[in-house]
C-alpha positions as CSV (number, residue, x, y, z in Angstrom):
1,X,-7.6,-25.4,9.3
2,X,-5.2,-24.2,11.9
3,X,-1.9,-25.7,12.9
4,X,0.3,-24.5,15.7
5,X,4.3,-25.5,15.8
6,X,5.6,-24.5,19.0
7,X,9.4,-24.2,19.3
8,X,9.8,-25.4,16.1
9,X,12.6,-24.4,12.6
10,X,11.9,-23.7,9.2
11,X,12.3,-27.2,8.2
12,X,10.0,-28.7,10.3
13,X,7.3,-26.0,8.8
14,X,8.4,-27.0,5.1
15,X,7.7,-30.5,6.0
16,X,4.2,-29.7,7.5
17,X,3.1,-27.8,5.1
18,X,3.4,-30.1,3.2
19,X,1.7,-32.9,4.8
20,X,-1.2,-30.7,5.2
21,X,-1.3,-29.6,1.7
22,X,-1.6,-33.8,1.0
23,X,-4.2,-34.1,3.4
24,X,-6.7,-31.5,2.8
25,X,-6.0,-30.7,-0.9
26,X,-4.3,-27.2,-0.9
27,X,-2.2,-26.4,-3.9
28,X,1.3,-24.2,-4.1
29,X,0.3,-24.2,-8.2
30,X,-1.1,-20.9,-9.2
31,X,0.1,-18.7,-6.1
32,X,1.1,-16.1,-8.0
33,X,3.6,-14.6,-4.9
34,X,4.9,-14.5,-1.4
35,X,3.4,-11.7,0.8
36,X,5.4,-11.0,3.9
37,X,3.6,-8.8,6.5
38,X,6.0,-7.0,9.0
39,X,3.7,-7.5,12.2
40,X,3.1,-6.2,15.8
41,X,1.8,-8.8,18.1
42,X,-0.9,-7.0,19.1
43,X,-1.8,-6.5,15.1
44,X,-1.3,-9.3,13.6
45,X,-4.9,-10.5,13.4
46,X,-5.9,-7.7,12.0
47,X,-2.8,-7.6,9.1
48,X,-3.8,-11.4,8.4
49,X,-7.4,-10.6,8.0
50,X,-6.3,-7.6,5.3
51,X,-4.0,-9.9,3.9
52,X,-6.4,-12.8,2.8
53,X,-9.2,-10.3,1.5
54,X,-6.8,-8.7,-0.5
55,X,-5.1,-11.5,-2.0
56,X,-8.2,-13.5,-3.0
57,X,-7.4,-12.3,-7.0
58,X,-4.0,-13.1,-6.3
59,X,-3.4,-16.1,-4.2
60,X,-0.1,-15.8,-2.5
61,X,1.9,-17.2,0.5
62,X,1.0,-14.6,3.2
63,X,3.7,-14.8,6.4
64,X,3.3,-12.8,8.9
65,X,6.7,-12.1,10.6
66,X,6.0,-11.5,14.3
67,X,9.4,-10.1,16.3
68,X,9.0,-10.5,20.1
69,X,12.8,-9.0,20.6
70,X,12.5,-9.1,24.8
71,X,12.2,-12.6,25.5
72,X,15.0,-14.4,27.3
73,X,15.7,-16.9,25.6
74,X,15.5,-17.5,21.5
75,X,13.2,-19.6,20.0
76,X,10.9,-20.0,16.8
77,X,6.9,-20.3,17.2
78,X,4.5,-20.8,14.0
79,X,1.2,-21.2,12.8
80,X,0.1,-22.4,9.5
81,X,-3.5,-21.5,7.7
82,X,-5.0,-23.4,4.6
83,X,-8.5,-23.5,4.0
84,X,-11.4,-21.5,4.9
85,X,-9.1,-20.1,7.7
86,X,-6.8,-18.3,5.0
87,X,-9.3,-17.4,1.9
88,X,-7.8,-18.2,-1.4
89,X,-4.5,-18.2,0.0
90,X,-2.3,-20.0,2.3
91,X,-0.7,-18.0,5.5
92,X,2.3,-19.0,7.9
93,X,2.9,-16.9,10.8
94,X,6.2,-16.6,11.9
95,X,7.2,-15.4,16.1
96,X,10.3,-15.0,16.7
97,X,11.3,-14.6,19.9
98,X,15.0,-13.4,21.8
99,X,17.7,-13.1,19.7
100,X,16.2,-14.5,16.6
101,X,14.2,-11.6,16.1
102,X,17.1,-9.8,14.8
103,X,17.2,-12.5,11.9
104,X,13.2,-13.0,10.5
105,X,15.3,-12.7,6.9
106,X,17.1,-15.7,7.4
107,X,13.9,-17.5,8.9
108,X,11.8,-16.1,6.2
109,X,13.9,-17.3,3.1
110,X,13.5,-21.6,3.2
111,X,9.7,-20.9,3.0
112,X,9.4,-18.3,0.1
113,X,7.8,-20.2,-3.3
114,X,10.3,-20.6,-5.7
115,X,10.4,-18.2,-8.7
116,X,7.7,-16.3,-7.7
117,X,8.0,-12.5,-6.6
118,X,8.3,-11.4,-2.9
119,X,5.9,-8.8,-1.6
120,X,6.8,-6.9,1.3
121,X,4.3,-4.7,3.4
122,X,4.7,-3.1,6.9
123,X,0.9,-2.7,8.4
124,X,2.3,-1.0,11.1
125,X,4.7,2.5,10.6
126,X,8.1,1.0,9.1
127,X,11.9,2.2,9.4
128,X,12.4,5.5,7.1
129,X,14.8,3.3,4.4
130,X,12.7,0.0,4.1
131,X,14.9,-0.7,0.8
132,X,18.1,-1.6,3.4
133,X,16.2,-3.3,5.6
134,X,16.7,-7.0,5.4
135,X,13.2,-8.1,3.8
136,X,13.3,-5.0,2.1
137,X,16.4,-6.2,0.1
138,X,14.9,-9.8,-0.7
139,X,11.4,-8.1,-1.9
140,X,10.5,-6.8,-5.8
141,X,7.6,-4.7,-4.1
142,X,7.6,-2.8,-0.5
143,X,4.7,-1.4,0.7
144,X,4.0,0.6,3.2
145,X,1.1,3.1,4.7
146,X,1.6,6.9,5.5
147,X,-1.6,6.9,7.6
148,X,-0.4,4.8,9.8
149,X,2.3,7.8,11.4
150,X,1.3,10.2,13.5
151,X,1.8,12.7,11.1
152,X,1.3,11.3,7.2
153,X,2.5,13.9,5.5
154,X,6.1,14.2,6.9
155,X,6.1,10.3,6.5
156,X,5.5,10.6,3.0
157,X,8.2,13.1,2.3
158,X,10.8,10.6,4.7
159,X,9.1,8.1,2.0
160,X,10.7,10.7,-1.0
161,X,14.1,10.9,0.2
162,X,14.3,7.2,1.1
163,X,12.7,6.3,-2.1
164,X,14.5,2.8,-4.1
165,X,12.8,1.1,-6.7
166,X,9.7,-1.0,-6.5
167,X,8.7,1.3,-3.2
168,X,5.2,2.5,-3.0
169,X,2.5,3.6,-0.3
170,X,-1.2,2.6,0.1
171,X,-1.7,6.8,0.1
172,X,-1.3,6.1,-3.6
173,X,-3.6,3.5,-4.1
174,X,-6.4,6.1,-2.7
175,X,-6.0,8.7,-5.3
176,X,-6.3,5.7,-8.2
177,X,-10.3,6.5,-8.7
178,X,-9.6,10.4,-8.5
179,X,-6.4,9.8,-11.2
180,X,-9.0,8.3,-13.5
181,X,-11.8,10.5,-13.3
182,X,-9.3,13.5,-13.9
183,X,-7.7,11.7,-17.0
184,X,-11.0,11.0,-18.7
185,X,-12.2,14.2,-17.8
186,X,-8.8,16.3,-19.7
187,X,-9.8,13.7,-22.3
188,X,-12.9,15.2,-23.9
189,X,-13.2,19.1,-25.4
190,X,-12.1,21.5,-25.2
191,X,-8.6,20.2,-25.7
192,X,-6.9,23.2,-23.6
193,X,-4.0,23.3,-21.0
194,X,-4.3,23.8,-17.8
195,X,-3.0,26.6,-16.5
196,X,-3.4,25.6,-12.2
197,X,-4.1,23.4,-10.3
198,X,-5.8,23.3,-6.8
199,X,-6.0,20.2,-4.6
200,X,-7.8,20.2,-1.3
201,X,-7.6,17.7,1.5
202,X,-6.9,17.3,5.3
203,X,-4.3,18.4,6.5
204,X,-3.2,14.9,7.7
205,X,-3.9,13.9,3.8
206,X,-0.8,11.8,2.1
207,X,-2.4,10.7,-0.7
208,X,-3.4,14.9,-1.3
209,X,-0.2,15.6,-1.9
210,X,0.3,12.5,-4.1
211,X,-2.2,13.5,-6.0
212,X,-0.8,16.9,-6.2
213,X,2.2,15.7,-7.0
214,X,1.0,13.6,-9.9
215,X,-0.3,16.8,-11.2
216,X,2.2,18.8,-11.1
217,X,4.0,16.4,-13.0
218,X,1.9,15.4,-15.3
219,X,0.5,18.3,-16.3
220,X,3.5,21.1,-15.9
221,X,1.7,23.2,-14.3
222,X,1.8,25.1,-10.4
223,X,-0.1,23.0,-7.9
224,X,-1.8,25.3,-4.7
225,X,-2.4,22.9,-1.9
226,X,-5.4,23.8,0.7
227,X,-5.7,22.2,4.1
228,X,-9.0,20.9,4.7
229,X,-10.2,19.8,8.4
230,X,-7.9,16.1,9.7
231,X,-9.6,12.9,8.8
232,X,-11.4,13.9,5.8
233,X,-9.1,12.7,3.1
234,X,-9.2,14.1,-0.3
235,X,-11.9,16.9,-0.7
236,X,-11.9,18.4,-4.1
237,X,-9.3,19.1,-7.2
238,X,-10.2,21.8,-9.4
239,X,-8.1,22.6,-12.6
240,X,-8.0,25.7,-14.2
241,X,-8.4,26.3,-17.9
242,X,-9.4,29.4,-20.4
243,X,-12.8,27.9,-20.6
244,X,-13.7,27.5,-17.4
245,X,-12.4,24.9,-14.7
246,X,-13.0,21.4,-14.3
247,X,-14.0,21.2,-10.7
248,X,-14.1,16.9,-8.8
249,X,-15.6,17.3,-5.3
250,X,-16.4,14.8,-2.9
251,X,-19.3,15.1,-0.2
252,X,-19.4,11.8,2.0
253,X,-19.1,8.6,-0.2
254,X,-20.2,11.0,-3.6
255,X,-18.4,13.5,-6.0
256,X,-19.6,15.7,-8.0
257,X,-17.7,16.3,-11.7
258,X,-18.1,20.2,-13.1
259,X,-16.9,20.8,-16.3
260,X,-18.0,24.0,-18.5
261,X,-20.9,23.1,-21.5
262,X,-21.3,19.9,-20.0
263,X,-24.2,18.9,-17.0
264,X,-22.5,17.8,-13.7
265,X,-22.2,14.4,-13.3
266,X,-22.8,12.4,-10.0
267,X,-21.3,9.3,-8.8
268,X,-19.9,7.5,-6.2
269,X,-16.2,8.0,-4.8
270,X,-15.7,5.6,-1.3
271,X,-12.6,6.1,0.7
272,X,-10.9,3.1,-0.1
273,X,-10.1,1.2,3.2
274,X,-7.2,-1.1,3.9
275,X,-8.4,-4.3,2.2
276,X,-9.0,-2.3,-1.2
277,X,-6.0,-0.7,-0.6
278,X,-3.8,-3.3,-0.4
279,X,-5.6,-5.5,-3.2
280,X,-4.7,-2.0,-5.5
281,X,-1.0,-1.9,-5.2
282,X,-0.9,-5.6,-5.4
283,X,-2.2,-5.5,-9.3
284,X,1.3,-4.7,-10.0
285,X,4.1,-6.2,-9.1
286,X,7.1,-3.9,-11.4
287,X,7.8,-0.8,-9.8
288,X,5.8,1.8,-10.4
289,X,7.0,4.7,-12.2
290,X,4.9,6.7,-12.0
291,X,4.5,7.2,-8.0
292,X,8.2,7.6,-8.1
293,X,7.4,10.7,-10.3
294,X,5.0,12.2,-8.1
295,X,6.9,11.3,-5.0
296,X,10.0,12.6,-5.8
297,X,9.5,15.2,-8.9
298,X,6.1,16.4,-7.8
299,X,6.1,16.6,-3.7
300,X,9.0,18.9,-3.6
301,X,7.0,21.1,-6.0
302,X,3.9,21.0,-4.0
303,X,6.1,21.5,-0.7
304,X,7.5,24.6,-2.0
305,X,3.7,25.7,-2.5
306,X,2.1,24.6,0.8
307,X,5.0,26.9,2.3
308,X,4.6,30.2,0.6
């Protein structure tokens, strides 16, 4: 079910919602938080489309904020999804138009759920300090996508020295599946330290870095980064030990897992797109300390390697 309210105010979307919520069953109980996209006009089907597949193990309030800053005059447009029109969730789309696009905060706030947690993303490239902007402040989580700049890896150093609490970046959610395979692979004998580590990616690669960064950290050790061909993501990690390196590479949607005495081991290792992206970062709704460490601790180290 679709719903539009044309020239309408946050009250009179309160008081629909909840008429329609009477008169086709939907539920507030259970959504476990408000997810505020940061649209383009010419985006926001798209963002909405993410939004819903993402959230189906979490339902939420999704509302799309929708600036239109040119107009002549100001006024507030909206369009409310329940149903089969909004998956497991329920979605409000917010367009503010003139002068009232300087204030989505204030039009955003009367229609957050109450004690829930408030979920910021910006499907589109976002200001460098997203922690001052006005949703930015009101949000527990902000989350935003390096891939979407021109050039990611500069974003995700802007990302670094803009950093606040409870910031993070879907370029982290794609290394999560080569952060595990790594861990359980240091996890088996021989018990030894790595010495180096050498992560290869494209050279428009974020989450590369990230996961560069993570090693460095994590494993105190120097971290060589290699520029592999643009738009071919993460390539290959290989650690260095006394026995032999542990080498993860992937070709296409498959990686292949090296480690001395032991038979490789095959299996499958997708890009993650946006939907599984965005579903990844929203398992967690604390900050994340551990991006923070490999954001701000490890990138600097990796920087100072990519240089030499």
């Amino acid at each position: 079910m679709i719903v539009n309210l044309d020239k309408t105010s946050t009250t009179e979307i309160s008081k629909k919602l909840v008429q329609l919520r009477n008169e086709v069953g939907s539920m507030t109980i259970g959504r476990v938080m408000t997810l505020v996209a940061v649209c383009r006009g010419e985006d926001v089907e798209e963002s909405l489309h993410v939004a819903a597949e993402a959230t189906r193990l979490h339902p939420s309030r999704i509302i799309a904020l929708v600036a239109d800053p040119d107009a002549a005059d100001a006024w507030l447009d909206a369009e409310i999804r329940l149903g089969g029109d909004a998956g497991a969730s329920e979605i409000i789309v917010l367009r503010l138009h003139g002068d009232l696009a300087q204030h989505g905060a204030s039009a955003l706030t009367p229609l957050l759920l109450a004690d829930s947690p408030v979920v910021a993303w910006w499907p589109m490239e976002a200001d460098e300090n997203i922690g001052e902007t006005p949703i930015g402040r009101m949000a527990q989580r902000r989350i935003t996508d390096a891939s979407l700049s021109a050039d990611p890896r500069s974003e995700i150093l802007r990302r670094a020295m803009h950093y606040t609490a409870g910031d993070t970046d879907m370029a982290w959610a794609r290394t999560t599946r080569w952060r595990g395979l790594l861990a359980g692979a240091l996890d088996v004998p021989p018990y030894e330290p790595v010495t180096k580590v050498i992560v290869t990616g494209a050279s428009d690669s974020a989450s590369t870095d990230l996961l560069g960064g993570w090693l460095g950290v994590e494993l105190g050790c120097p971290v060589e980064r290699r520029l592999g061909e643009p738009g071919l993501g993460l390539i290959s990690v290989e650690l260095e030990r006394a026995s032999g390196p542990i080498m993860l590479t992937r070709h296409g949607e498959q990686a292949i897992l090296s480690q001395p005495g032991q038979p490789d081991r095959q299996m499958a290792l997708q890009r993650p797109d946006a939907v599984a992206s965005l579903a990844e970062e929203l398992r967690r709704l604390d900050k994340d300390e551990v991006y923070r460490d490999a954001l701000v601790r490890g990138l600097p180290k990796l920087a100072a390697e990519d240089d030499a």
